[in-house]
C-alpha beads as a LAMMPS data file, in Angstrom:
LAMMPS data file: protein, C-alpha beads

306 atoms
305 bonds

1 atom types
1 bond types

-500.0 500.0 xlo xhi
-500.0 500.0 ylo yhi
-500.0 500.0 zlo zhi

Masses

1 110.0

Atoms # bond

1 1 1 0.000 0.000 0.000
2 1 1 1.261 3.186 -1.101
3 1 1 1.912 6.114 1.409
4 1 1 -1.001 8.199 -0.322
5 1 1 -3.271 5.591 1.348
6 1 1 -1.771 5.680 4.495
7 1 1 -2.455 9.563 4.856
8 1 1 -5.489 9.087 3.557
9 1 1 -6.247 6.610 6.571
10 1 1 -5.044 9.508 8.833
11 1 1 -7.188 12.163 7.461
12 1 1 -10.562 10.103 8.400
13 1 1 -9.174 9.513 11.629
14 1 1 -8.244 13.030 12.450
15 1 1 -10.956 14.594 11.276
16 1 1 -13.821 11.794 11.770
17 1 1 -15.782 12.683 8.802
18 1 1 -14.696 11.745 4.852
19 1 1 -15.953 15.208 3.469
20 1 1 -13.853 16.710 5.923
21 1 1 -11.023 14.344 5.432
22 1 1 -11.400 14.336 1.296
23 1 1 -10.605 18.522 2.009
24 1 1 -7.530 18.042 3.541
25 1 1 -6.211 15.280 1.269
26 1 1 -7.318 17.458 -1.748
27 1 1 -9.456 14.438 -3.267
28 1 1 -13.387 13.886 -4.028
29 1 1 -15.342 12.410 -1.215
30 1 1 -15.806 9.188 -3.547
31 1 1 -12.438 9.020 -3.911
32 1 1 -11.914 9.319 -0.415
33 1 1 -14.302 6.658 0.156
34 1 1 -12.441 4.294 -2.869
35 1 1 -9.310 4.537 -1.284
36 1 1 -10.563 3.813 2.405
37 1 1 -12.843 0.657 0.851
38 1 1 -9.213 -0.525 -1.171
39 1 1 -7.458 -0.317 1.950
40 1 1 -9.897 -2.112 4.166
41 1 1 -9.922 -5.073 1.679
42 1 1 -6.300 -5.195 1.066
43 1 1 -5.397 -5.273 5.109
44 1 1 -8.716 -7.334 5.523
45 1 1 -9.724 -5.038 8.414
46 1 1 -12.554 -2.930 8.820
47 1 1 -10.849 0.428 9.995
48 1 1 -13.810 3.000 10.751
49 1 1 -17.335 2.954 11.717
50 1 1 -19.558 5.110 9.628
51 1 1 -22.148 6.571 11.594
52 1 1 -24.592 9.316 10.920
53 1 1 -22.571 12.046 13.118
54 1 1 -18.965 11.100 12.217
55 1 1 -16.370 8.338 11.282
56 1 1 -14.471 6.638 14.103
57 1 1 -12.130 3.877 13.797
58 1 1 -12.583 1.016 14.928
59 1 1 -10.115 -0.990 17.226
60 1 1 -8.423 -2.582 14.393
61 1 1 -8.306 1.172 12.710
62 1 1 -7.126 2.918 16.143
63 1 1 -3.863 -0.169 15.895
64 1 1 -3.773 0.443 12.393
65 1 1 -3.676 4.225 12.639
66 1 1 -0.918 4.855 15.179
67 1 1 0.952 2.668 12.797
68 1 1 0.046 4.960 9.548
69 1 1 0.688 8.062 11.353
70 1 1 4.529 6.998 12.272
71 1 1 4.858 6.016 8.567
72 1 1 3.168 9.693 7.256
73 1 1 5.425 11.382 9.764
74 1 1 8.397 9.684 8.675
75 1 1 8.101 10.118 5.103
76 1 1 7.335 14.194 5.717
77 1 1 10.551 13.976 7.700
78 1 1 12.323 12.554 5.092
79 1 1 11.245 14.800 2.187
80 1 1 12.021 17.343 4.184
81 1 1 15.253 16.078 4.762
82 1 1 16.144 15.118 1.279
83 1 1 15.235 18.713 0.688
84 1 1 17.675 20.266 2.851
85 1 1 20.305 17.909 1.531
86 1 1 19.293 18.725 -2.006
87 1 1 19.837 22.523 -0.810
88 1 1 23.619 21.659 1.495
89 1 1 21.388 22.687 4.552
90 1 1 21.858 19.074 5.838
91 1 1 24.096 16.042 5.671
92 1 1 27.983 14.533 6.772
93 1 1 30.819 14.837 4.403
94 1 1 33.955 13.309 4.695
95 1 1 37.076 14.214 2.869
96 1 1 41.253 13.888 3.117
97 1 1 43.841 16.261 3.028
98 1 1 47.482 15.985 2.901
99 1 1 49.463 17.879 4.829
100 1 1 51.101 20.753 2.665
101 1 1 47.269 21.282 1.896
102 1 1 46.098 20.940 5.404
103 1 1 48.916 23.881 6.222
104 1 1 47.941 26.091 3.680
105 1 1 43.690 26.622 2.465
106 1 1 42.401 23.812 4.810
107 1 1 41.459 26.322 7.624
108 1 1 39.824 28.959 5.073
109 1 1 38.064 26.727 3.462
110 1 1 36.146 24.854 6.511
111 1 1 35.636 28.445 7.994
112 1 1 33.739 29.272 5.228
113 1 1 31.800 26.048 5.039
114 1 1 31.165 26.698 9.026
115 1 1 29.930 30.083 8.143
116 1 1 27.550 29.012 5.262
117 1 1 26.237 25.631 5.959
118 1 1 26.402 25.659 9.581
119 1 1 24.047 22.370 9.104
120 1 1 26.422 20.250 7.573
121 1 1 28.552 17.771 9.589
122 1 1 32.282 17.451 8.157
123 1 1 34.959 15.076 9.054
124 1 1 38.400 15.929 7.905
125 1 1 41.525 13.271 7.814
126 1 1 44.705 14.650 7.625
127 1 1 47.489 12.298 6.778
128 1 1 49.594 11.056 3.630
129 1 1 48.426 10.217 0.104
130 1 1 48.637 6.457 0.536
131 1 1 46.597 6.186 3.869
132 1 1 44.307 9.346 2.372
133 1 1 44.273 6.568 -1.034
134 1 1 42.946 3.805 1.468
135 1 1 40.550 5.820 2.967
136 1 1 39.209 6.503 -0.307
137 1 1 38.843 3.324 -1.646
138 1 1 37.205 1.947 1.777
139 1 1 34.849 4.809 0.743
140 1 1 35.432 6.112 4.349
141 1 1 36.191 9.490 2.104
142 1 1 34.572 10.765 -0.540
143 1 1 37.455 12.526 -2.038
144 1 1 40.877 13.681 -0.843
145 1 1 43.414 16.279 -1.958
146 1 1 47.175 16.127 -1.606
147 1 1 50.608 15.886 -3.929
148 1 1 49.497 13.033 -6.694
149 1 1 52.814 12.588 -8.136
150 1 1 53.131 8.989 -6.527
151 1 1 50.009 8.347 -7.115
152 1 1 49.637 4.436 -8.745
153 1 1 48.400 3.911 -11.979
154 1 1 44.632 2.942 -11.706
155 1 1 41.713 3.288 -14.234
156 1 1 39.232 3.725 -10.667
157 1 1 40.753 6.863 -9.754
158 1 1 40.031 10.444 -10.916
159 1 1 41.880 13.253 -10.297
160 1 1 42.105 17.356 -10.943
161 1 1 44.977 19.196 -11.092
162 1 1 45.203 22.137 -8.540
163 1 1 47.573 24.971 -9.360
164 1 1 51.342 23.844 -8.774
165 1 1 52.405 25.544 -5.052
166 1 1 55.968 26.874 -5.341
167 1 1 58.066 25.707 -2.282
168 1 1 61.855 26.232 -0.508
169 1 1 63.987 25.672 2.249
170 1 1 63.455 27.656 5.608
171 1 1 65.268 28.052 9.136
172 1 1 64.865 30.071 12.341
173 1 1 65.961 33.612 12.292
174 1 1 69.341 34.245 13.325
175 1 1 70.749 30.788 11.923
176 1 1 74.157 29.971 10.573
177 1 1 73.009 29.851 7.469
178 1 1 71.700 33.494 6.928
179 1 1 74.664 35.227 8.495
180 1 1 77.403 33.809 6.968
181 1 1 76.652 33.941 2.841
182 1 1 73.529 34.950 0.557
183 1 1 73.204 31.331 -0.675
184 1 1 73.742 28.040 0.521
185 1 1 74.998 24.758 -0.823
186 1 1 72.745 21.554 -0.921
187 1 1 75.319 19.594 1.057
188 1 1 75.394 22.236 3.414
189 1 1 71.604 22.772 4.102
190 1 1 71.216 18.571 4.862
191 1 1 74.247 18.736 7.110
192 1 1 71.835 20.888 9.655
193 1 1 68.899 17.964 8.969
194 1 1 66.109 18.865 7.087
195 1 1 62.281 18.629 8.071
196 1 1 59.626 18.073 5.550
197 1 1 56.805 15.471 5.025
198 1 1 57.276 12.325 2.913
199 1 1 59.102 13.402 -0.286
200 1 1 58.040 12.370 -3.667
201 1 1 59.890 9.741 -5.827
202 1 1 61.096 12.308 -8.079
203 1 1 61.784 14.973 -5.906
204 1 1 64.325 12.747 -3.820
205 1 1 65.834 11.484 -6.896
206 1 1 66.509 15.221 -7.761
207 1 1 68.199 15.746 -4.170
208 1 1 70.019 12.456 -4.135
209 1 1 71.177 13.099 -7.765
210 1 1 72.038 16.544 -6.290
211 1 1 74.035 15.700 -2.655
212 1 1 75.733 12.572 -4.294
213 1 1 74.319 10.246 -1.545
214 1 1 70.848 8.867 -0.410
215 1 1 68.228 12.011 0.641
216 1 1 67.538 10.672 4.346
217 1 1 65.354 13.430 5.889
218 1 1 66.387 14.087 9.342
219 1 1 62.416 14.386 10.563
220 1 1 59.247 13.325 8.338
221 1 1 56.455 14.129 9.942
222 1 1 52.845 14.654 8.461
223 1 1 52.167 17.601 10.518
224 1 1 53.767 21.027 8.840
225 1 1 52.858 22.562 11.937
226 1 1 54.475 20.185 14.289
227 1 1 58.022 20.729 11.607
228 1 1 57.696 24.480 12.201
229 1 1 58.120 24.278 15.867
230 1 1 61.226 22.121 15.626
231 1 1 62.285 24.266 13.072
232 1 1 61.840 27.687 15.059
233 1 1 63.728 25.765 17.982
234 1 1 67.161 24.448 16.463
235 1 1 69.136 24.505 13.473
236 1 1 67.575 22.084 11.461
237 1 1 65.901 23.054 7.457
238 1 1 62.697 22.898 7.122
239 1 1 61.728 21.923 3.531
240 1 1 57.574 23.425 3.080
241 1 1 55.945 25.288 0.438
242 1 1 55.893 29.293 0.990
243 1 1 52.227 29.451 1.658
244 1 1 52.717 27.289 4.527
245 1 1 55.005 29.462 6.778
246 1 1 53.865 32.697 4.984
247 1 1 52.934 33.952 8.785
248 1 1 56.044 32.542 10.044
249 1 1 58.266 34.743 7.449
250 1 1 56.119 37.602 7.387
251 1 1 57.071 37.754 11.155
252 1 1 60.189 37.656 10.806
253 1 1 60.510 34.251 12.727
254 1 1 61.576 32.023 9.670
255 1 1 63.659 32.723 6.434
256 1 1 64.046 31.504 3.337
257 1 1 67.887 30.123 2.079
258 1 1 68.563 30.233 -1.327
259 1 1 70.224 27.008 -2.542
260 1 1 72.982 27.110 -5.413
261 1 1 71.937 24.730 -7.990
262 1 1 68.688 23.431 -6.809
263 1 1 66.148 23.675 -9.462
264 1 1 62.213 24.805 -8.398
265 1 1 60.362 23.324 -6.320
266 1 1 56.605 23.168 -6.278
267 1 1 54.437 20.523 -4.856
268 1 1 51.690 19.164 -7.093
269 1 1 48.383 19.089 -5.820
270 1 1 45.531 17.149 -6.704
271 1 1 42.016 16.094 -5.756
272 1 1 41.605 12.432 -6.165
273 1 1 38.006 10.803 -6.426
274 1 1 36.254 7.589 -7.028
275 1 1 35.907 7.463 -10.869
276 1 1 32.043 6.485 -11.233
277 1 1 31.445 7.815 -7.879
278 1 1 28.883 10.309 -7.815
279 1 1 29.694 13.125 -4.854
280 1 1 26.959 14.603 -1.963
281 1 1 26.042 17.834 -2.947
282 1 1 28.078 18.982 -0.400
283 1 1 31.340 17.285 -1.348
284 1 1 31.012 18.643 -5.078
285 1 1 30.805 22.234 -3.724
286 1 1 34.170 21.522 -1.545
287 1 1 35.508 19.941 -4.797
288 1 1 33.767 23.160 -7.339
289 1 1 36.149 25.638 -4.948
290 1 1 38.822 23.542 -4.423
291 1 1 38.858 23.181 -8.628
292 1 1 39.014 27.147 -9.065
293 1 1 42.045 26.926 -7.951
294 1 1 43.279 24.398 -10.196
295 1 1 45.396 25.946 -13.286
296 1 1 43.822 23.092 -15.472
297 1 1 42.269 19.528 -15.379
298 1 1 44.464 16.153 -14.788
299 1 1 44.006 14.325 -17.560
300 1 1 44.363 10.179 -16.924
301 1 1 42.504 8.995 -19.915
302 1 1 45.524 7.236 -20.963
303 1 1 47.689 5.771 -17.917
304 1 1 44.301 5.735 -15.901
305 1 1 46.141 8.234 -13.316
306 1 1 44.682 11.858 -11.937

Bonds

1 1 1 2
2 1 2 3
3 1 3 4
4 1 4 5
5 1 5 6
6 1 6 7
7 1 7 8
8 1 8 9
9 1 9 10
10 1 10 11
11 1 11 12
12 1 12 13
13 1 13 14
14 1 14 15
15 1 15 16
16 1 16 17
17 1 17 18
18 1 18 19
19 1 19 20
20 1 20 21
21 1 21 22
22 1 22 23
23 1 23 24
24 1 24 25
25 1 25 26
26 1 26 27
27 1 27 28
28 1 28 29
29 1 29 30
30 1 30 31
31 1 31 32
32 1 32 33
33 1 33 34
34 1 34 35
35 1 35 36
36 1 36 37
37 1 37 38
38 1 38 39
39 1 39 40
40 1 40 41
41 1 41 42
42 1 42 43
43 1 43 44
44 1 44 45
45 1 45 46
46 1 46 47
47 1 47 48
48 1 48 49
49 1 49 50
50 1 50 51
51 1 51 52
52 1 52 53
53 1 53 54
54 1 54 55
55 1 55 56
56 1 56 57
57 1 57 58
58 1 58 59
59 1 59 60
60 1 60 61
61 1 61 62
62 1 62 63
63 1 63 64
64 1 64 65
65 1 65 66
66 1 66 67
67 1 67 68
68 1 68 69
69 1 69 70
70 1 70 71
71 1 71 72
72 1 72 73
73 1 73 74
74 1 74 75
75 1 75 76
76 1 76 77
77 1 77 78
78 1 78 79
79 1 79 80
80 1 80 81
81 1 81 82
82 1 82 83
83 1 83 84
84 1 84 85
85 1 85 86
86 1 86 87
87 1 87 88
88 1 88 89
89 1 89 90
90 1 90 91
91 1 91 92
92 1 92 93
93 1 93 94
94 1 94 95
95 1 95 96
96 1 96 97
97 1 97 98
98 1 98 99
99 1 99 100
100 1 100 101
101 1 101 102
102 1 102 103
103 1 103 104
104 1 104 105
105 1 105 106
106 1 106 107
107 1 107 108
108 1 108 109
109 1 109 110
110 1 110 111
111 1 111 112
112 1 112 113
113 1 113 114
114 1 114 115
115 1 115 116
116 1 116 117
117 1 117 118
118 1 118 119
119 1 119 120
120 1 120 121
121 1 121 122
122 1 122 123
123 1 123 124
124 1 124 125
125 1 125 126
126 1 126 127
127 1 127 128
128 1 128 129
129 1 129 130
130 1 130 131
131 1 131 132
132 1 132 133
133 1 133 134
134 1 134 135
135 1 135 136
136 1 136 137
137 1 137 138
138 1 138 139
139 1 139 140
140 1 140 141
141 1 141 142
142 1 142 143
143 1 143 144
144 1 144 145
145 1 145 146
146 1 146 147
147 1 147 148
148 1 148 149
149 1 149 150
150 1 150 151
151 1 151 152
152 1 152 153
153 1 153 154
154 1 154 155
155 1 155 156
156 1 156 157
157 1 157 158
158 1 158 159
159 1 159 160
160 1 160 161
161 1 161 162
162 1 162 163
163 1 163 164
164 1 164 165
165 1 165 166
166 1 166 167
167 1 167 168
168 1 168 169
169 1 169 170
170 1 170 171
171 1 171 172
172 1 172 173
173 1 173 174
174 1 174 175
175 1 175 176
176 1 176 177
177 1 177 178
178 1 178 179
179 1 179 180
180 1 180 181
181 1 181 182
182 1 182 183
183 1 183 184
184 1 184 185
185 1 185 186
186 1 186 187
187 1 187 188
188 1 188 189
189 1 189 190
190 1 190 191
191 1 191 192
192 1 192 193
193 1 193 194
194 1 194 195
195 1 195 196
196 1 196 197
197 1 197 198
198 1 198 199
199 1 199 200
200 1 200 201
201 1 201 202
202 1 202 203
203 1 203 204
204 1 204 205
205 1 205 206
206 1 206 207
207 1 207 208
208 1 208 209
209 1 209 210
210 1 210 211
211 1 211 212
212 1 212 213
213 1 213 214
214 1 214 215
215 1 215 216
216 1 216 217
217 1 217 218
218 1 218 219
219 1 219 220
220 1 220 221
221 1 221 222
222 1 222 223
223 1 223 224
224 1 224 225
225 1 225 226
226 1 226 227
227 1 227 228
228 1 228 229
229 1 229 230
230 1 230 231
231 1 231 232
232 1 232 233
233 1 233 234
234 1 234 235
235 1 235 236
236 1 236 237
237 1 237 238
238 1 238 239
239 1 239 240
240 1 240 241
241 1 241 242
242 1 242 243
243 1 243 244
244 1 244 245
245 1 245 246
246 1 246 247
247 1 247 248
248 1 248 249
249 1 249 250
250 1 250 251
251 1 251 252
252 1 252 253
253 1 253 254
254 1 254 255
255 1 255 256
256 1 256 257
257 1 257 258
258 1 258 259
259 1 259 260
260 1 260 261
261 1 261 262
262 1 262 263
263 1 263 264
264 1 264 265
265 1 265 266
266 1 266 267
267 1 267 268
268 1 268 269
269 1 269 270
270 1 270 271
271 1 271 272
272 1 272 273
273 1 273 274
274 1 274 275
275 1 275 276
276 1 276 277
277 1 277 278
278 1 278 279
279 1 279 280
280 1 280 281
281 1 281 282
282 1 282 283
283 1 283 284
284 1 284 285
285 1 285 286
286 1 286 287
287 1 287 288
288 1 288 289
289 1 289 290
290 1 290 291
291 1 291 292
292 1 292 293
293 1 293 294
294 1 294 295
295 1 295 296
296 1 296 297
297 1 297 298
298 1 298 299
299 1 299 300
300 1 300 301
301 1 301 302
302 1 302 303
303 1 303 304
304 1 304 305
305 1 305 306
């Protein structure tokens, strides 16, 4: 039995009298009186008494119709909610971020989404790409956004390109290195121990190529914020993009070292999704803002990588 019926069951309950009941449901009284008759038969219950004053339901009806009620509630509830999902006014997103990301737009964005949807529920996982990449497939997440250049080949993954976020070496003001010479040698910058996160294949490849021996970071840590403080506190180099300790510089408590030789770095950013998957409205508007960003889309048509 449809949930028509089942308000219809209500009405003549509530209001004890089909005429009065066939107003309310917007329907003829003989249509009313159809749909009561169909319902009867199909539960194989007589629900009301018709009298000459007014309808009242019978014991089987009153069972019947606190039953009905829940169900006509429920489904109001759920259009209703449904509605305010439709409209980002309700619902739980989840979503990863690495942590160069997490450092840099993480905290704008969610104030924003605080601001504007304060009905929305996020969760936010900050790690690497390969646990972020395990979340994701789990489905725990439904996207994630971090450097994609070790990203595996795979024809179920999606990505966009976000715009390329330029990147150096830093240390606490007052350190060896920025009283001594304008720039610095490689060798010289890992002999203090450099901080970053994981480093990508090809970026250590560059710095190995570069120092002559195996790039062993003397801290790897996840958290850029966690790297700062060590950094502010010793002599060690910490390796982050500039829009991550853009505060810390503009204060005057970190600078940058310029490195002889060492070629640009940039991290590569991307948001990675489920190919096939199709996002809450709520995740799509994280990913819309997170994509004007983006300098142009990640193509993976070919090796089946974002």
């Amino acid at each position: 039995m449809d949930l028509k019926r089942w308000a219809h069951i209500v009405a003549v309950a509530d209001r004890r009298s089909f005429v009065r009941a066939a107003e309310q449901v917007h329907l003829s009284q003989p249509a009313l009186t159809r749909s009561i008759q169909a319902a009867e038969a199909e539960l194989g219950l007589q629900l009301f008494d018709r009298g000459t004053n007014e309808v009242v339901a019978t014991p089987a009806g009153e069972f019947v119709v606190a039953r009905a009620r829940q169900l006509v509630f429920n489904s109001r509830c759920l259009e209703r909610d449904v509605e305010l999902y439709r409209s980002r006014a309700l619902g739980d997103t989840a979503f990863g971020v690495g942590p160069f990301p997490a450092a840099t737009f993480l905290s704008p964005l969610l104030t924003a989404m605080r601001r504007e949807f304060p009905g929305i529920n996020l969760r936010v996982e900050i790690s690497n790409w390969q646990l972020l990449l395990e979340r994701l497939r789990d489905e725990d997440i439904e996207f994630f956004v971090a450097d994609t250049r070790d990203l595996p080949s795979d024809p179920n993954l999606h990505g966009r390109a976000l715009r390329p976020e330029p990147g150096g070496f830093y240390v606490r003001a007052g350190h060896p290195l920025t009283t001594t010479r304008k720039t610095a040698t490689l060798p010289r910058i890992w002999s203090h121990g450099v901080l970053s996160v994981r480093l990508p294949t090809g970026v250590r490849s560059v710095i190995s190529r570069l120092l002559g021996i195996e790039a062993t970071l003397a801290l790897e840590c996840d958290d850029i914020e966690v790297l700062k403080d060590v950094a502010l506190a010793c002599d060690a180099v910490l390796a982050a993009p500039h829009a991550a300790v853009a505060r810390e510089v503009a204060a005057g408590r970190l600078q940058a070292v310029e490195v002889a030789g060492l070629p640009p770095l940039a991290s590569e950013m991307g948001i990675v999704t489920l190919r096939g998957r199709t996002p809450s409205p709520m995740a799509a508007l994280i990913i819309e803002r997170l994509s004007a960003m983006a300098t142009g889309e990640a193509s993976s048509a070919s090796a089946g990588r974002p």
